[in-house]
N, C-alpha and C positions, 0 to 999 in steps of 0.2 A: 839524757837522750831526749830529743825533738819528739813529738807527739804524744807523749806520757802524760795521766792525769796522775799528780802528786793524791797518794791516799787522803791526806787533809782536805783535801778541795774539793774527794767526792761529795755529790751528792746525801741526802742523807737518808735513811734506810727507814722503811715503813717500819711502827711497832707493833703491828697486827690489828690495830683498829680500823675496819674500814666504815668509810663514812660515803653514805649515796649517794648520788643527789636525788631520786628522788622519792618518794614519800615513801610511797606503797609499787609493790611489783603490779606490770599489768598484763596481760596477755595480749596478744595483735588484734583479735578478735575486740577488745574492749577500748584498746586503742582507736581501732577505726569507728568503731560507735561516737565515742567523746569527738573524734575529728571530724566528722559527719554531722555533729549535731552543731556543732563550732563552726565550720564551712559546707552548708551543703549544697551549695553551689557546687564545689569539688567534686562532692560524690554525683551529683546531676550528670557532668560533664563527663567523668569517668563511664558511667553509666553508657550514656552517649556512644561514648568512642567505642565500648566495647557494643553495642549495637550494629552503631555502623557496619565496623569491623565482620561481625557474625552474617552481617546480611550482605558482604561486600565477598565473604566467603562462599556462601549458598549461591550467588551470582556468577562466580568464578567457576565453579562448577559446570554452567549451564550455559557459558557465551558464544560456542558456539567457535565459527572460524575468526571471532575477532583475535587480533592482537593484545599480549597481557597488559602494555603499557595503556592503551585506549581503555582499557577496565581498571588500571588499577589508581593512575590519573586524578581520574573525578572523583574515587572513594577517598584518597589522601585529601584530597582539597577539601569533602565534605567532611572529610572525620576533624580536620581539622579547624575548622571554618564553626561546627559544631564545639568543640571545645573554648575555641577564642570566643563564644559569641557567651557560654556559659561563665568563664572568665572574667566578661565584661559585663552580665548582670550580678553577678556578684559582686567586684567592686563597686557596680553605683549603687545595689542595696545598700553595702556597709558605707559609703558616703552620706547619702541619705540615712540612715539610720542615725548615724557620726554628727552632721551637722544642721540637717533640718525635720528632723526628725525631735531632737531635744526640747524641750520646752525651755520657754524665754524667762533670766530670772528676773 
């Protein structure tokens, strides 16, 4: 029969060792610490957005007879505009760091 895997040709079967990849378990909590300390620019920007965002809320709140799109608009542009602009001093930190930053051998 057409689509049949011959038993031979399976695959072959785990023999209960399992191997991790990686060293030690971590928790999310430790993770975002170690990635924080790696990029914090990241967490800056994250930061950021979530600012924005809480003060674009409290605003929403309080506008009044305007229309949502006129409110909600200019917070997307800034929440965003904040995250690209964090993005981008990060990368030329690690640029600078990366290639002028080295000492000459």
């Amino acid at each position: 029969m057409k689509g049949f895997i011959k038993e031979d040709s399976a695959a072959p079967i785990s023999t209960g060792t399992d191997v991790s990849l990686s060293s030690h378990d971590e928790d999310q909590g430790s993770k975002l610490i170690w990635k924080a300390r790696e990029a914090p620019f990241v967490s800056i920007g994250m930061a950021g957005l979530a600012a924005i965002v809480a003060y674009g809320l409290y605003k929403l709140k309080c506008r009044g007879n305007t229309k949502m799109s006129v409110h909600l608009i200019p917070m997307c542009v800034a929440a965003q505009g904040f995250v690209m602009g964090a993005m981008t001093l990060g990368t030329s930190h690690s640029v600078y760091k990366e290639f002028w930053a080295k000492p000459k051998p």
